[in-house]
C-alpha positions in Angstrom: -39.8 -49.2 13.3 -39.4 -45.6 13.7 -38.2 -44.1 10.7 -38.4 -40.4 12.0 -35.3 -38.5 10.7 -34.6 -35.3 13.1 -32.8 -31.7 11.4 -31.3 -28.9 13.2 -30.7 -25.8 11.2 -29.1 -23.4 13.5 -27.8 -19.7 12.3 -24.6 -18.8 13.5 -23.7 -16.5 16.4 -23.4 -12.1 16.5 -21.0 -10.0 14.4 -20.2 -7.3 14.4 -21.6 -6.8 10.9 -24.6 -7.9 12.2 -24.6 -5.5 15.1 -24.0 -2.7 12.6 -27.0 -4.2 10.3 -24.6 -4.3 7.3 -25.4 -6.8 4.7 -23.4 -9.8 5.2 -23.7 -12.5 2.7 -20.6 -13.8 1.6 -18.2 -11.1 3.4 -16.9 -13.0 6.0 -16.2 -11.5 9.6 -16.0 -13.6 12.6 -18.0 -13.5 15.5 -17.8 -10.8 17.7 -15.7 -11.8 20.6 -18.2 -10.8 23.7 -20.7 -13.2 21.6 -20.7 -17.0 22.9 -23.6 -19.4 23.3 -25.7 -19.7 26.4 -23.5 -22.2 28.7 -27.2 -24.3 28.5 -27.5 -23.8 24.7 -27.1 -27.6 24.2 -29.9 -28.1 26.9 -32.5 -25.5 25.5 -32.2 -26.8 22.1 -32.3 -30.2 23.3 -29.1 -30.8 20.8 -28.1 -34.5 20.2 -24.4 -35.1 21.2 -24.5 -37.7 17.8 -25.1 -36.4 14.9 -24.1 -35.9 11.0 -22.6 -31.8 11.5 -22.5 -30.0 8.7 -21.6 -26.0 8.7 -21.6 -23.3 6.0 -17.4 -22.4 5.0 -18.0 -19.1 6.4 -16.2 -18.4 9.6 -19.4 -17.3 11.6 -21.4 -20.7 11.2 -17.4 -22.4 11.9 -16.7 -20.8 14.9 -20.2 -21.0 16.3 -20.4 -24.9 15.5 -17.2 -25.4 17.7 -18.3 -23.4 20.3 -21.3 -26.0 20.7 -19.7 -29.1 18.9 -16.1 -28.6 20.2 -15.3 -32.4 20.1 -16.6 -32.5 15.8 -15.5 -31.7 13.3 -18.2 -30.5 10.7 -18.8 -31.1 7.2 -18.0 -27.9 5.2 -20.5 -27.0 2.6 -20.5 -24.0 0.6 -23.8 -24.6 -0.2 -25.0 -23.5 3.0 -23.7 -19.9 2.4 -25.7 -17.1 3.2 -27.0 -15.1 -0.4 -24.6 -13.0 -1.8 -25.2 -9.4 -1.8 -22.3 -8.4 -4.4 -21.1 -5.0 -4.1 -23.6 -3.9 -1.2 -22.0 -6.3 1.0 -21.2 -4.2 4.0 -23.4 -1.7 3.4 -26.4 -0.6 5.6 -29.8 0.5 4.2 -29.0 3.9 4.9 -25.8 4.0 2.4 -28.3 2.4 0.0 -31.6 3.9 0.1 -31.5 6.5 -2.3 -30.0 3.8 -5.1 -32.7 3.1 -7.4 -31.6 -0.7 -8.0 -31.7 -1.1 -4.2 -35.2 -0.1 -3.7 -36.5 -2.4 -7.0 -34.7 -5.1 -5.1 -37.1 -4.2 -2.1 -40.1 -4.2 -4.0 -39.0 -7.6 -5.8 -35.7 -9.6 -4.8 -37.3 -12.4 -7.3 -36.7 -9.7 -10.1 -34.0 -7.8 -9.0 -30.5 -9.3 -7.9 -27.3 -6.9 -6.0 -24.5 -6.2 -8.4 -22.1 -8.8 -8.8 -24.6 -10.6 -6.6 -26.7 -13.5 -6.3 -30.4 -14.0 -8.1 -33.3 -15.2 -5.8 -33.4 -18.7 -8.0 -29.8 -18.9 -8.0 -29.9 -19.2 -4.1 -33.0 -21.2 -4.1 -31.6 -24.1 -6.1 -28.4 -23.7 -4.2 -30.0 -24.3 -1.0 -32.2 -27.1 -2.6 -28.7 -28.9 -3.3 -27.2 -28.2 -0.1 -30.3 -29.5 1.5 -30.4 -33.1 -0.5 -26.4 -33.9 -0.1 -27.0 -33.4 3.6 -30.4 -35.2 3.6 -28.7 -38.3 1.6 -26.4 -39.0 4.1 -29.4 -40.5 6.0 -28.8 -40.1 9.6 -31.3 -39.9 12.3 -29.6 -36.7 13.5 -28.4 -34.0 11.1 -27.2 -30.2 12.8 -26.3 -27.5 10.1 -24.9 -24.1 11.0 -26.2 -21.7 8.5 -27.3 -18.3 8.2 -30.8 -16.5 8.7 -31.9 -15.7 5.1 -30.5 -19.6 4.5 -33.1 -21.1 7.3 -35.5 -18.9 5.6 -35.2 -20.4 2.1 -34.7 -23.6 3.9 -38.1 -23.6 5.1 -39.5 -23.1 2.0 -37.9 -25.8 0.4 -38.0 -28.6 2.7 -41.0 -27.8 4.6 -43.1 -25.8 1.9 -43.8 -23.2 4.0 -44.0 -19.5 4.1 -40.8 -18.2 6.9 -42.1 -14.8 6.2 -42.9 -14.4 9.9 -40.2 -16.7 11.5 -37.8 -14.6 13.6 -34.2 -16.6 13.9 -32.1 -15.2 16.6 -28.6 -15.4 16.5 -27.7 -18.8 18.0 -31.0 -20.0 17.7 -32.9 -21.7 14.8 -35.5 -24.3 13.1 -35.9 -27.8 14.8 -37.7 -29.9 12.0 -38.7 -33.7 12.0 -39.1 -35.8 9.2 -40.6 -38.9 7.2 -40.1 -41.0 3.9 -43.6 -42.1 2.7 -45.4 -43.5 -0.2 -45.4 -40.0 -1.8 -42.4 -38.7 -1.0 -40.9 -36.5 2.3 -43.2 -35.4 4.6 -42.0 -32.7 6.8 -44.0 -33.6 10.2 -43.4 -31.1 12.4 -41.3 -27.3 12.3 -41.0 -25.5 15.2 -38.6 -22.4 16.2 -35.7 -23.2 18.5 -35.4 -20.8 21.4 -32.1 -19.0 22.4 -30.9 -17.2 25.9 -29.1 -14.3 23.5 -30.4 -11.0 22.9 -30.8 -10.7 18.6 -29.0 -7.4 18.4 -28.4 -6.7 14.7 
């Protein structure tokens, strides 16, 4: 018997936050309203129309999972929140460039956390949480609608890889498949989704 279990982690559709590239963590805008999903989103991302749906409480990753789940309604998990950025949420690099705790952060976000923000740990073991609640629901087919630093960390803990090159557009995302063996959970295959939308921000 096939005891392949298949993930979805798909980050949520344009802002206008992201447009502006303002960091947008736990600020909470909605989607910009000329953003919507490729009419054959479902179809390129060979989406299952069962599944367990979970999204992050953020509006973005909401909206976006009704726009391609319209008949389901998702779990909500804060867990799946993108990192907070404290007070330099909705600021740009260029209103921030010249701070000197900005740049540390740069060099070393494992060192350095945003005021009022979230540490690099913090987030990890966050995400590792969100990540076994969804898994111990144990269906076949899981969809979570996250946000790109999220799939990022995501792929470090689940898959134990490095996302430093992995490019997530906006509607698009990580199509994983895995297994339960003698040693533990085996990851058996990662591969990037593809999306019909321009990443603009």
């Amino acid at each position: 018997m096939d005891d392949t279990r298949y993930i979805w982690i798909l980050r949520h559709g344009l802002t206008e936050y992201n447009e502006q590239r303002r960091y947008c963590g736990w600020s909470n805008p909605s989607l910009q309203s000329s953003w919507e999903p490729s009419s054959h989103l479902i179809k390129e991302l060979n989406l299952p129309s069962s599944c367990l749906l979970f999204s992050s409480d953020l509006l973005r990753c909401q909206e976006t999972a009704s726009m391609v789940y319209p008949w389901k309604k998702p779990i909500i998990d804060q867990g799946w929140r993108e990192i907070h950025f404290g007070t330099w949420e909705g600021k740009t690099y260029e209103d921030l460039k010249e701070n000197p705790r900005y740049r540390q952060w740069l060099n070393d976000p494992s060192l350095v956390s945003p005021p009022g923000g979230e540490t690099l740990s913090a987030f990890h073991f966050r995400i590792q949480e969100a990540w076994e609640t969804a898994w111990n629901h144990g269906a076949e087919n899981t969809v979570i609608f996250t946000h790109g630093g999220v799939i990022r960390e995501w792929i470090k803990v689940a898959a134990d890889q490095k996302p430093s090159l992995w490019h997530i557009p906006y509607g698009g995302g990580i199509k994983a498949s895995f297994q339960e063996r003698e040693g533990g959970r085996v990851c058996i295959s990662l591969q990037v989704v593809p999306s019909t939308e321009n990443d603009n921000g």
